[in-house]
Every structure is written in structure tokens, then in C-alpha cells.
C-alpha positions in Angstrom: 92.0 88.9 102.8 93.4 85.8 101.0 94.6 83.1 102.9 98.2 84.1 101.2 99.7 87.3 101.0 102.7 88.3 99.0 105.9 89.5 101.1 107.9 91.8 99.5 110.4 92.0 102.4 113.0 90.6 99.4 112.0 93.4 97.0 115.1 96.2 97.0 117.4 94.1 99.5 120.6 93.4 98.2 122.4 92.4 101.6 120.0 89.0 102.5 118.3 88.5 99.1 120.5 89.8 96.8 118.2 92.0 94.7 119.3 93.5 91.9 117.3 96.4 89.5 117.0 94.0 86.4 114.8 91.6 89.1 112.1 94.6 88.1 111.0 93.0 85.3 110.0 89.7 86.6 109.0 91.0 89.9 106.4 92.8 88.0 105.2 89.4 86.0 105.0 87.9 89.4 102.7 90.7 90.8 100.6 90.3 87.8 100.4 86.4 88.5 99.8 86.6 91.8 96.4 89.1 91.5 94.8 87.6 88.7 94.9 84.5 91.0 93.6 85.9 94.0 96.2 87.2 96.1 94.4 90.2 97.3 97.2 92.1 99.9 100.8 92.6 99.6 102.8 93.4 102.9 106.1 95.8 102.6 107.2 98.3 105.4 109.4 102.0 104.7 112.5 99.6 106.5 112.5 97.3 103.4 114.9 97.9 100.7 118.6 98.8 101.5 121.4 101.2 101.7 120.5 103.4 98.6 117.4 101.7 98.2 115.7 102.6 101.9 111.6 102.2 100.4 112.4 100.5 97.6 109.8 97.9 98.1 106.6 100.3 98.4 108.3 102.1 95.4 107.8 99.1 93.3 104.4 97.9 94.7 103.2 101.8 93.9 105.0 101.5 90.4 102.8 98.1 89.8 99.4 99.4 91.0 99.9 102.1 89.3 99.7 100.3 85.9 97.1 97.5 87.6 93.3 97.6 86.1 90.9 99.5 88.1 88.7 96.8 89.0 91.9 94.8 90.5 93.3 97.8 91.6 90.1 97.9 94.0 90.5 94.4 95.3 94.0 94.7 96.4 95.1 95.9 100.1 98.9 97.2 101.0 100.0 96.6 104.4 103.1 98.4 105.3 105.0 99.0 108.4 106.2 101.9 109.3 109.6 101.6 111.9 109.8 102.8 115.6 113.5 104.4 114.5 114.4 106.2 117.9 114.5 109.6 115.7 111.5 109.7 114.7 109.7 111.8 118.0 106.3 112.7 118.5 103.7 112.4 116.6 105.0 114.3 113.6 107.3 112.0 112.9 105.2 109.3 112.4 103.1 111.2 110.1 105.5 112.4 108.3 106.6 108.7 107.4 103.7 107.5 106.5 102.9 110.4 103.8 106.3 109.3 102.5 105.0 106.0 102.4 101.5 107.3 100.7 103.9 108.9 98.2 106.1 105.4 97.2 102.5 103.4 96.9 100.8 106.2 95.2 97.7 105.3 97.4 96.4 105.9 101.3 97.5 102.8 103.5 95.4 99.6 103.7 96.7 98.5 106.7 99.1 100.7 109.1 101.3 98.7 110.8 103.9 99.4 113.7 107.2 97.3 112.7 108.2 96.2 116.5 107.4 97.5 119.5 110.1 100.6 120.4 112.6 99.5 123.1 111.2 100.4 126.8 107.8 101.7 125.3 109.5 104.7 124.1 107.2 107.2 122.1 104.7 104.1 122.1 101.5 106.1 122.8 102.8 109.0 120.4 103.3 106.6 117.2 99.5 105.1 118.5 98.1 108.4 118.7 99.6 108.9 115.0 98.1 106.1 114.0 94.2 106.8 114.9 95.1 110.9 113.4 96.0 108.9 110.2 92.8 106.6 110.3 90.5 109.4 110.8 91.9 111.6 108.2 91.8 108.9 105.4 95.3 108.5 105.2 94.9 104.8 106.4 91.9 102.5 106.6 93.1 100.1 109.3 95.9 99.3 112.2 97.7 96.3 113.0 100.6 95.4 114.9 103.8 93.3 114.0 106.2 91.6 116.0 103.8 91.9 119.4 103.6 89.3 122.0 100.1 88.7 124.1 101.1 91.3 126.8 101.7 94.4 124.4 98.8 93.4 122.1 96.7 93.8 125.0 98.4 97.0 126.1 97.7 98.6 122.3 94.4 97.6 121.9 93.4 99.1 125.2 95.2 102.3 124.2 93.6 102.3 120.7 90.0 101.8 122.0 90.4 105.0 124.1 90.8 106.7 120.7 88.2 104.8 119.4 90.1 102.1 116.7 90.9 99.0 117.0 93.7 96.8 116.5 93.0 94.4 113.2 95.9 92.0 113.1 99.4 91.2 114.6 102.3 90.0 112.1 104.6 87.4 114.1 107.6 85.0 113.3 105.7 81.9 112.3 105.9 78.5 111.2 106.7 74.8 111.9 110.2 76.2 113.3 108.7 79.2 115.2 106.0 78.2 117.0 106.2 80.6 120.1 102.8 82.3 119.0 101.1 78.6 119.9 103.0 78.1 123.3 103.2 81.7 124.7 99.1 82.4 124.4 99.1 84.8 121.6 97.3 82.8 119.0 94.5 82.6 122.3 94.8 86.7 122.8 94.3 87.2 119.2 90.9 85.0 119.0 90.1 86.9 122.0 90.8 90.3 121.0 88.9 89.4 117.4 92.7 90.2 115.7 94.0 88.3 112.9 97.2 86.9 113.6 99.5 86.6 110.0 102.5 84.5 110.1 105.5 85.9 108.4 108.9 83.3 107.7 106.5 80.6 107.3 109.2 78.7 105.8 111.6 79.4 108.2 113.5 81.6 105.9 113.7 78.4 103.1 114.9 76.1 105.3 110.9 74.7 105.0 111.3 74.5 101.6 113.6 71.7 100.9 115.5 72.8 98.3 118.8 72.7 99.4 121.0 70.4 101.2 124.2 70.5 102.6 126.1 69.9 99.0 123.9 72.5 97.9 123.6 75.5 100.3 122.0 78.9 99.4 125.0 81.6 99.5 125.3 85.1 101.6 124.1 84.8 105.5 121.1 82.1 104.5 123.7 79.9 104.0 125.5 80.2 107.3 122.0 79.3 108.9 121.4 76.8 107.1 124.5 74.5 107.3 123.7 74.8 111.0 120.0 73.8 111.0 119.8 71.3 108.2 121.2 68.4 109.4 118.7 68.6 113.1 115.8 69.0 110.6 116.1 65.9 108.9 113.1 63.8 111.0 111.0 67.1 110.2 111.0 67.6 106.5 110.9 63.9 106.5 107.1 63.9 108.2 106.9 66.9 105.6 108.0 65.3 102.4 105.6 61.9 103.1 102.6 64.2 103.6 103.6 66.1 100.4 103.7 62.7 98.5 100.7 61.5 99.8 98.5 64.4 99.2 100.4 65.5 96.0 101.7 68.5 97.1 105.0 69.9 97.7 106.6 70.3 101.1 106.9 74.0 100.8 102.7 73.8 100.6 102.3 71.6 103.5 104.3 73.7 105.8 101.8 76.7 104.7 98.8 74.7 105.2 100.1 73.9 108.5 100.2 77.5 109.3 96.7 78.1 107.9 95.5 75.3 110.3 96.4 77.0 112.8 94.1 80.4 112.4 97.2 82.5 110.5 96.8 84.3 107.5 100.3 83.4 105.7 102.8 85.8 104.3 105.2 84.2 102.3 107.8 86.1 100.2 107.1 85.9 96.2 109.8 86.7 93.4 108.9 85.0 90.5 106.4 83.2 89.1 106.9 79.7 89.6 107.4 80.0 93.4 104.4 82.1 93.4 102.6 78.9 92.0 103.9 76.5 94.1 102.5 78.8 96.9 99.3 79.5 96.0 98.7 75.3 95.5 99.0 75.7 99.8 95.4 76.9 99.7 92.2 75.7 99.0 92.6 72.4 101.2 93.4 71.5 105.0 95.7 68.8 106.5 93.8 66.3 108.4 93.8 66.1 112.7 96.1 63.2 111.6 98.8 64.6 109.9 98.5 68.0 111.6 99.7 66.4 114.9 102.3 64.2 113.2 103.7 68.0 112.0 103.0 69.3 116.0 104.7 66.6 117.4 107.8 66.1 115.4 108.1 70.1 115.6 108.1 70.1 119.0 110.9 67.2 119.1 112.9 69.5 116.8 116.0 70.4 118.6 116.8 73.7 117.1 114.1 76.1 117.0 114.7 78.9 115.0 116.1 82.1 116.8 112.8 84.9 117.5 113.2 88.2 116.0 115.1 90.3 118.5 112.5 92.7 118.1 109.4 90.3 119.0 107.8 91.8 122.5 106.7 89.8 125.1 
């Protein structure tokens, strides 16, 4: 897998992103960008698009591969996540969403991923169970885990290896404002377990990306958050902006690399082309040991940490 992968969390979700049908167009020019220069997975789940527009994102992602060149067609992986909804019971269920899933994409699943883990381990084993019936009937290739902490990782993968798979990677809040993963072992449970951790929000839902200010805020529920972070996260995105004028790069691209330092594949959202390029220039280099403490220390000194996802496990 690329070092970057293309989130599509944004694709079909009107109430945070504020996506709108005519986006189509240059969503597709920014999936054709993004493959012909080397992005080679996509994440989405059967949760992303709303209201109306439940699946949305796997629709489009199917209705792009679908007119995708063969050979490119071959290099590229979908990762989706299918939701732990508290109506969907027994093993059925499950199955039953990913075929719907299989339907939107137009293809079997790269990577079978488990949004969060259910509330009080409910239907847990079933879903798992599921999941390796999937696998060995072709329906998916691989399984990983998303929102997990080191204590339920190790719990599925010891679950999984009775059946005989394996758990491949674990998607986690991640980034120079969520750094739990480093401080609560699960970056050390993952190298143990051989599973690749990928860090999703890696710009801390764009407050990483220095684009705004506090004359210039983004609008909907973004911009709630961000009039109460910005002005504690001034010392940060100043360490941030002298790396990025050092190196020339852009602080959006240092804050990625960070994130690759540390062992994570990245998955940052993509809707058009020219934040596609500005994300892509975050690979194919590394921060120094210098300037990647400057970022750990000046991170850890931040006094607002962004909020975990209220479905992240322990």
C-alpha cells in the first residue's frame, strides 16, 4: 500500500462537508489524479454518505473503477468499513451488508474493516465470524480493524487466528493533535502483532492545515471547533510552518510526514486536485530526529488535545 491513501469519508456527506452532486465531476478528476500518481487504496465505509445518500461514497468509488483502465484497476485496493449498527444480528447481517457494499464498488472487498468496536462486545464474535466466512468465500481478501485500542486488537486477533486469519491493520484517530496511539501502547501492539496501524484525521480535521484563521473560519460544525482550538495551537503550527519553510514544503505535508515517521500509513481525505497535490508532496522524504522531536515536544505541550472518537476502544 502507498504511504497515502485517499479518504473518501467527505464523499456524499452534506451535514460536515457539505457535499453536493455537482462535486461528482471533480471528485472523479481527483480519483483519476490521485492513481496515475500512485495512490494505490481508497478507504470508504457503508456509514459514509448521508441521509438520502447512506453508501454514497462506495457508490462513487464503484462508479470510478468502473471506468478505470485494467491495468490500474489491478493496482488499486478499497478498504471499507462496514458498521456494528445494533440491528444488524448474527452473522447474516453482516453478510448481508457487505454484499451491499460488493454491489456499490462493483468489486469483492480489498480490505474488510469493522467501523468501531460494538458497545459491551455485543455480536463481536458474530460480525468476526462473518468476516473470516467472507474471506474464505472470496468476497474479501483481507481484515482489519478501525477505531481499536491495544486491548481489543489483541482480543480480535486471538479470535481471528482460531478461524485461521489474521488481523492486517487497525485505522485510529491520528496525528500531531491525537497522539493517544503513541502513549497508550498501540503503535507497540501493532509492531507486535505484525498489523499496520493507518492514521485517519491526520490533519486534525484541517485545523493542521493552516488555512484558516480566526478572521477566516471554515463554516458548519468545523468552524465551531476551530474558533476554540486555533488560538492554543499557535506555538504548534508555528514549529510547523518553520519546518515547512525550511524544507520547502507546506505545513499540511510536514504534519503527514510526521505521521509517516511514526510507522502509520496516512489516510487523508482528497476532493480535488490541488489538495490532492499538496498531499502527495508529504511522501517520498522523512523529517530529521531533529525536527521530529521539536513536533513531539511542542505536541505534547499543546494544551488542547483533540477530543478521541467516542467510538475508539480501549
Amino acid at each position: 500500500m502507498s504511504p497515502i491513501g485517499c479518504g473518501t469519508w467527505a464523499w456524499g456527506n452534506r451535514f460536515l462537508w457539505g457535499y453536493d452532486k455537482s462535486d461528482d465531476d471533480n471528485l472523479k478528476l481527483t480519483f483519476d489524479f490521485v492513481v496515475k500518481n500512485g495512490v494505490n487504496w481508497f478507504d470508504t465505509a457503508d456509514s459514509y454518505g448521508t441521509g438520502a445518500l447512506s453508501g454514497r461514497s462506495e457508490e462513487l468509488l464503484g462508479e470510478f473503477l468502473s471506468t478505470t483502465s485494467p491495468r490500474l484497476k489491478k493496482q488499486i485496493s478499497i478498504c471499507t468499513k462496514l458498521a456494528p449498527y445494533p440491528w444488524r444480528i448474527g452473522e447474516k447481517s453482516m453478510i448481508t451488508a457487505a454484499n451491499e457494499s460488493i454491489s456499490r464498488l462493483g468489486r469483492p472487498i480489498d480490505m474488510l474493516q469493522l467501523h468501531w468496536p460494538p458497545s459491551l462486545g455485543w455480536q463481536e464474535a458474530s460480525y468476526l465470524s462473518s468476516f473470516s466466512t467472507l474471506v474464505k468465500n472470496g468476497e474479501a481478501k483481507q481484515i482489519g480493524l478501525s477505531n481499536y485500542g491495544p486491548k481489543g486488537l489483541r482480543r480480535v486477533s486471538k479470535v481471528l487466528s482460531s478461524y485461521g486469519e489474521k488481523v492486517y491493520s487497525n485505522q485510529v484517530q491520528f496525528s500531531l493533535l491525537s497522539r493517544d496511539p503513541l502513549t497508550n501502547g498501540l503503535m507497540n501492539t501493532c509492531q507486535e502483532l505484525e498489523v499496520q496501524p493507518i492514521g485517519y484525521s491526520a490533519l486534525g480535521l484541517g485545523l493542521l492545515a493552516d488555512t484558516y484563521s480566526m478572521d477566516r473560519l471554515p463554516t458548519g460544525p468545523r468552524g465551531i471547533l476551530f474558533r476554540e482550538y486555533l488560538p492554543s495551537l499557535q506555538p504548534l503550527l508555528g514549529e510547523l510552518r518553520a519546518i515547512a519553510t525550511a524544507r520547502r514544503k507546506t505545513v499540511p505535508q510536514v504534519a503527514l510526514n510526521w505521521c509517516q515517521c511514526k510507522g502509520a500509513l496516512v489516510l487523508v481525505g482528497m476532493r480535488s486536485i490541488h489538495q490532492a497535490k499538496d498531499n502527495l508532496g508529504a511522501t517520498g522524504w522523512r523529517l530529521s530526529q531533529a525536527e521530529e522531536e521539536t513536533l513531539d515536544r511542542t505536541a505534547a505541550k499543546n494544551p488542547k488535545q483533540l477530543v478521541q472518537n467516542s467510538f475508539q476502544s480501549s
